[in-house]
C-alpha positions as CSV (number, residue, x, y, z in Angstrom):
1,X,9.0,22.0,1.6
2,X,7.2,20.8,-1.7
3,X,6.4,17.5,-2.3
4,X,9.0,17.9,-5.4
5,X,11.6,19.2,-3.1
6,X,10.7,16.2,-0.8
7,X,11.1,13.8,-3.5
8,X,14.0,14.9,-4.4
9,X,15.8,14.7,-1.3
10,X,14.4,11.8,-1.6
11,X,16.5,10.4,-4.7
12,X,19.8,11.8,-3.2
13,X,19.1,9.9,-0.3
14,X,18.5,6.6,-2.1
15,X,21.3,7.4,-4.5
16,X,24.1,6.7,-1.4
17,X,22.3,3.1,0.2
18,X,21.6,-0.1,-1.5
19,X,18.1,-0.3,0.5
20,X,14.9,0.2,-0.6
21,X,12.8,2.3,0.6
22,X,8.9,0.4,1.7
23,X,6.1,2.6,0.0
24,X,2.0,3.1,1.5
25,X,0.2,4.8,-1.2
26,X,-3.6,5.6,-0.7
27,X,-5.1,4.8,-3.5
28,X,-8.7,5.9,-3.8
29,X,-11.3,5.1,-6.2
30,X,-10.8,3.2,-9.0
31,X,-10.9,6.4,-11.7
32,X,-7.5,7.7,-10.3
33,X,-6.0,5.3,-12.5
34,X,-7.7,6.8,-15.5
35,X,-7.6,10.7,-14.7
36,X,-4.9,13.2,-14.9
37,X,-5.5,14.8,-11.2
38,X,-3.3,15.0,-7.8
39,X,-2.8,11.8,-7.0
40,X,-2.1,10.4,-9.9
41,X,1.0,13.0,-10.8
42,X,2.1,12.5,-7.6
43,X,2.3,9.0,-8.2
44,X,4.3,9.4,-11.4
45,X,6.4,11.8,-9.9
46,X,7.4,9.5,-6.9
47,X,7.8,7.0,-9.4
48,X,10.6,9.0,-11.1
49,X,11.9,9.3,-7.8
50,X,12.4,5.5,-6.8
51,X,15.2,3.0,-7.7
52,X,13.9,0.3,-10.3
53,X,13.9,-2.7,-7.9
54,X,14.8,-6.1,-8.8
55,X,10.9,-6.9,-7.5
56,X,7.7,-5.6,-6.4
57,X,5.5,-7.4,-3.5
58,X,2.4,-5.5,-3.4
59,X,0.1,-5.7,0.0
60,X,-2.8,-4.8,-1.5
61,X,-6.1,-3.8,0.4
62,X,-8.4,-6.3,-2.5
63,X,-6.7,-9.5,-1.8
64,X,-8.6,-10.4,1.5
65,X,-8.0,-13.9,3.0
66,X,-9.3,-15.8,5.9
67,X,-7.1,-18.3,8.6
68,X,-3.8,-17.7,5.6
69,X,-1.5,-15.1,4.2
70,X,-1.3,-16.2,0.4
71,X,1.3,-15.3,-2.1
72,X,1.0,-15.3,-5.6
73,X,3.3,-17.2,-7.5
74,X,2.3,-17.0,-11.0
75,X,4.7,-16.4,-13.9
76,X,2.3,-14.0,-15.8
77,X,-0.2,-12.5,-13.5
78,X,-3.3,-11.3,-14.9
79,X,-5.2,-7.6,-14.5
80,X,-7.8,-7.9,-12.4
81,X,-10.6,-5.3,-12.8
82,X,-12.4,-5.8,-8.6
83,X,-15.0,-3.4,-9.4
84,X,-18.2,-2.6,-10.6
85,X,-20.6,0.4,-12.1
86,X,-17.3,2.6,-13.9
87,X,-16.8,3.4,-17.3
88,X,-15.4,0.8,-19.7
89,X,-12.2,2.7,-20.2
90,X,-11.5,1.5,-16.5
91,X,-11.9,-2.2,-17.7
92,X,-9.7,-2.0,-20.5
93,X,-6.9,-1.0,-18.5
94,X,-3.8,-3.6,-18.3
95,X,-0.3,-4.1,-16.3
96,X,1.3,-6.7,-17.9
97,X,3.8,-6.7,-15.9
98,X,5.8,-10.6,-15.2
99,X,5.5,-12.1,-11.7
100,X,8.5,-12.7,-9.7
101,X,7.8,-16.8,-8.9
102,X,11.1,-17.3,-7.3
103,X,10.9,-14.5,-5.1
104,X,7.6,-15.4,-4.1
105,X,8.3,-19.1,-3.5
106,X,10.5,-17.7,-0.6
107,X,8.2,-15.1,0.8
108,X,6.0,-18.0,1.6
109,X,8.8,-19.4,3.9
110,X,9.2,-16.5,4.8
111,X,5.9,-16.1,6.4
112,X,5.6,-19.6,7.1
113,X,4.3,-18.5,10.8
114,X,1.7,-16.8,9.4
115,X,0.7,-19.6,7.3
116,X,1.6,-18.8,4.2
117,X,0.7,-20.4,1.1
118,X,1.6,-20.0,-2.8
119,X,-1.3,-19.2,-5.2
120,X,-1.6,-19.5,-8.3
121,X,-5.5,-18.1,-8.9
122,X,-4.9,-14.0,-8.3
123,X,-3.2,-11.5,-10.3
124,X,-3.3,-8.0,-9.6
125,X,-6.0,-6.4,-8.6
126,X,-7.0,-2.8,-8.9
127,X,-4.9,-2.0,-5.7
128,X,-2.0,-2.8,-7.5
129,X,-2.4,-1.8,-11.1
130,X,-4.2,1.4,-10.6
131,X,-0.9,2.8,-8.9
132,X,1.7,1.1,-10.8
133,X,1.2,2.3,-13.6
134,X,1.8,5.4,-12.6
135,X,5.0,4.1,-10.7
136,X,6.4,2.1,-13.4
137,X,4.9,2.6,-16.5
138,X,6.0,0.0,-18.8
139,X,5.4,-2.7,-16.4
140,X,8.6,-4.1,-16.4
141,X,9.7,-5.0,-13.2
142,X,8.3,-8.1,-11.8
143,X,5.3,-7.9,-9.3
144,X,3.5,-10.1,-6.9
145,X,0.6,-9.7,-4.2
146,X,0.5,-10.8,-0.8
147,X,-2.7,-10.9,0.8
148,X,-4.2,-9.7,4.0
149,X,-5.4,-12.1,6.6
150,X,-9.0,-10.5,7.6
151,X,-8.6,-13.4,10.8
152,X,-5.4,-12.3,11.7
153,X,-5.2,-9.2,14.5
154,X,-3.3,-5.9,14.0
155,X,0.0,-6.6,15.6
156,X,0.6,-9.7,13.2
157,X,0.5,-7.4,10.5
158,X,3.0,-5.2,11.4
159,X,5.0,-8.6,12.7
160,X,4.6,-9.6,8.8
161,X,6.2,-6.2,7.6
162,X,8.9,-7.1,10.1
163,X,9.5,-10.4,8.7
164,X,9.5,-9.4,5.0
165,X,12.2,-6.5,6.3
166,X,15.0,-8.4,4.9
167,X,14.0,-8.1,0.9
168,X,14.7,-4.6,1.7
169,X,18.5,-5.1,1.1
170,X,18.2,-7.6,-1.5
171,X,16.0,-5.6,-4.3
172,X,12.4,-5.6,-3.8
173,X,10.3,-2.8,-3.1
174,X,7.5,-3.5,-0.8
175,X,4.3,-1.3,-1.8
176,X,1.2,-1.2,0.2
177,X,-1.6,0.1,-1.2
178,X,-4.8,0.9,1.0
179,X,-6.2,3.7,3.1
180,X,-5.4,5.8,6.3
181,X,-9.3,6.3,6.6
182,X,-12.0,4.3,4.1
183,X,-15.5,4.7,5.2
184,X,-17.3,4.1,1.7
185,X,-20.6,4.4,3.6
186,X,-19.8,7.7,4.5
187,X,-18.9,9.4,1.1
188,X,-20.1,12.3,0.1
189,X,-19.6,13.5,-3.5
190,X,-17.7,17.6,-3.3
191,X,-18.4,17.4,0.4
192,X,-15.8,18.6,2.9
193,X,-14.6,15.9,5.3
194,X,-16.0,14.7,8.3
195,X,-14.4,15.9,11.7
196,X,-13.6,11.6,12.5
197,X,-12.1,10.9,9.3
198,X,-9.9,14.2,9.9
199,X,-9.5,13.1,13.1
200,X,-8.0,9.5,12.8
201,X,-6.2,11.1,9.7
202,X,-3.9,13.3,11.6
203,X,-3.9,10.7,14.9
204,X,-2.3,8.1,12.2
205,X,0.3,10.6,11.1
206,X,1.4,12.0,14.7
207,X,1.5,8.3,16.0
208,X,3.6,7.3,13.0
209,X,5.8,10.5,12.6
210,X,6.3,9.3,16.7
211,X,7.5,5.8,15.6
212,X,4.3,5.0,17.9
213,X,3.2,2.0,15.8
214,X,2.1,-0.2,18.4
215,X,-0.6,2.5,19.2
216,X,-2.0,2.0,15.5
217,X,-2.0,-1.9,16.1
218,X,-4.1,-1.6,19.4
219,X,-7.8,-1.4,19.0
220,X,-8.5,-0.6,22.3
221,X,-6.4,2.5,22.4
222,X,-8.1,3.4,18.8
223,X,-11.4,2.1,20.2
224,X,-14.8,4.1,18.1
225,X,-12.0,6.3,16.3
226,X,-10.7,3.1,14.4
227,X,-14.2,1.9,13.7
228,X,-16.0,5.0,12.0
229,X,-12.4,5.3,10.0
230,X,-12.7,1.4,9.3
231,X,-15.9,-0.6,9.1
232,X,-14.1,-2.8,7.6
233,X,-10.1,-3.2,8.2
234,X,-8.9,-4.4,4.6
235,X,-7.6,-1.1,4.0
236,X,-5.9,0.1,6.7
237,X,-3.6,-3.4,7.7
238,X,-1.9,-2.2,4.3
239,X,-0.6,0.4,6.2
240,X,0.4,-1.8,9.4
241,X,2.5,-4.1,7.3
242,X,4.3,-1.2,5.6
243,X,5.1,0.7,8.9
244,X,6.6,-2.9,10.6
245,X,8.8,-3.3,7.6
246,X,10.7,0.4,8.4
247,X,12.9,0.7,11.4
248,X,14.6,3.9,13.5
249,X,17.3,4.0,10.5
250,X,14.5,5.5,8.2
251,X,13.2,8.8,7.5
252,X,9.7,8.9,7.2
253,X,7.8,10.9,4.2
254,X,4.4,11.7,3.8
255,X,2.4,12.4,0.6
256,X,-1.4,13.4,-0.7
257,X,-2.3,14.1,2.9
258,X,-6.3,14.8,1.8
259,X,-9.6,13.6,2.8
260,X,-11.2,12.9,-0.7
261,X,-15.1,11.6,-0.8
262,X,-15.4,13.3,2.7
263,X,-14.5,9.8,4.4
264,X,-11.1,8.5,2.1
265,X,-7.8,9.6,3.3
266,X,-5.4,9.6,0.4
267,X,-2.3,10.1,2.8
268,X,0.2,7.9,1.2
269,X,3.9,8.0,2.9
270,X,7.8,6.7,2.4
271,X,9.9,5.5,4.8
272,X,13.7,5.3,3.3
């Protein structure tokens, strides 16, 4: 089946339930946001495909905290351009979009296990912005980030997608935005992919398509797999989050299941 014919089994399914579906997108370098290519129609076109939430709460892989989970509270948060060495068009991007303080206020007691915290010094970072743009375009629907806690271990991640579960009925889209493999020291410009990033790649998609997410949260079980995939973790708890917020009522979707770079797995997937 097509990724169109997928999404649009997609929309009849949403069409009949009041829940919203929780959405990992891989989001690769920075220039997706600028170029017409794959990922970023793909992006538009699963954008015409979701219900326009009441709220957005994006876990995004460029907030990374230590000892907290913070959530950003501001009324108007700002674009924040993380990056470094791209062309200027890339720092003239925007996503005005309004924050959602309310919302956010109760995230934080809703995580208040996981010592959460409001914040009012982030916006949205490039994690954010570069995909919802393509998702919602005229930035209208409120949006606010929850970050990562780089101290906190992988099962408390997917315990926080478990917790946040419940703004599933009540209009907010959860969005993580990260990657199933991100090895930057690894990248290879037009190179094929290497056999470890393919490797973790499709063992993240069988475990997941098994409902085997306590496999993905062990590092033992992943053990030198995990750590070529991940040097570093802040883009792959993204993903944990998203997968403890589903449950065995959803159907899962995948999307963009490509190794770009040679070491960046774009696989991005739905559960709805």
């Amino acid at each position: 089946m097509t990724i169109s014919r997928q999404l649009q089994s997609l929309k009849d399914s949403l069409k009949t339930s009041d829940r919203l579906p929780v959405v990992f997108l891989g989001h690769g370098s920075p220039m997706n946001a600028i170029e017409d290519n794959a990922y970023s129609r793909s992006w538009a076109e699963l954008g015409r495909s979701l219900p326009r939430p009441q709220a957005i709460l994006v876990v995004s892989a460029h907030w990374m905290t230590r000892g907290s989970t913070l959530v950003n509270v501001t009324r108007r948060p700002e674009t924040i351009h993380d990056f470094y060495g791209f062309p200027q068009e890339l720092f003239e991007e925007r996503y005005p979009a309004p924050g959602a303080p309310d919302v956010a206020a109760e995230v934080v007691s809703i995580l208040a296990s996981h010592h959460a915290e409001g914040d009012e010094t982030w916006g949205l970072d490039h994690g954010a912005w570069s995909v919802l743009k393509f998702l919602y375009p005229e930035a209208d629907v409120p949006v606010f980030q929850l970050s990562i806690d780089m101290q906190a271990d992988l099962p408390e991640h997917v315990a926080i997608g478990r917790a946040l579960a419940e703004l599933r009925n009540r209009g907010v889209l959860i969005l993580g935005s990260g990657n199933v493999v991100h090895n930057l020291r690894a990248m290879r410009f037009g190179g094929t992919p290497h056999d470890w990033a393919e490797e973790f790649d499709t063992l993240f998609a069988d475990r997941l398509g098994a409902g085997d997410v306590a496999t993905l949260a062990d590092r033992g079980k992943l053990g030198t797999l995990l750590r070529m995939a991940h040097p570093s973790l802040d883009h792959y708890l993204p993903a944990l989050t998203v997968a403890g917020a589903a449950d065995d009522r959803d159907q899962l979707l995948f999307m963009n299941d490509a190794i770009d770079l040679s070491s960046v797995s774009m696989r991005s997937f739905i559960y709805y």
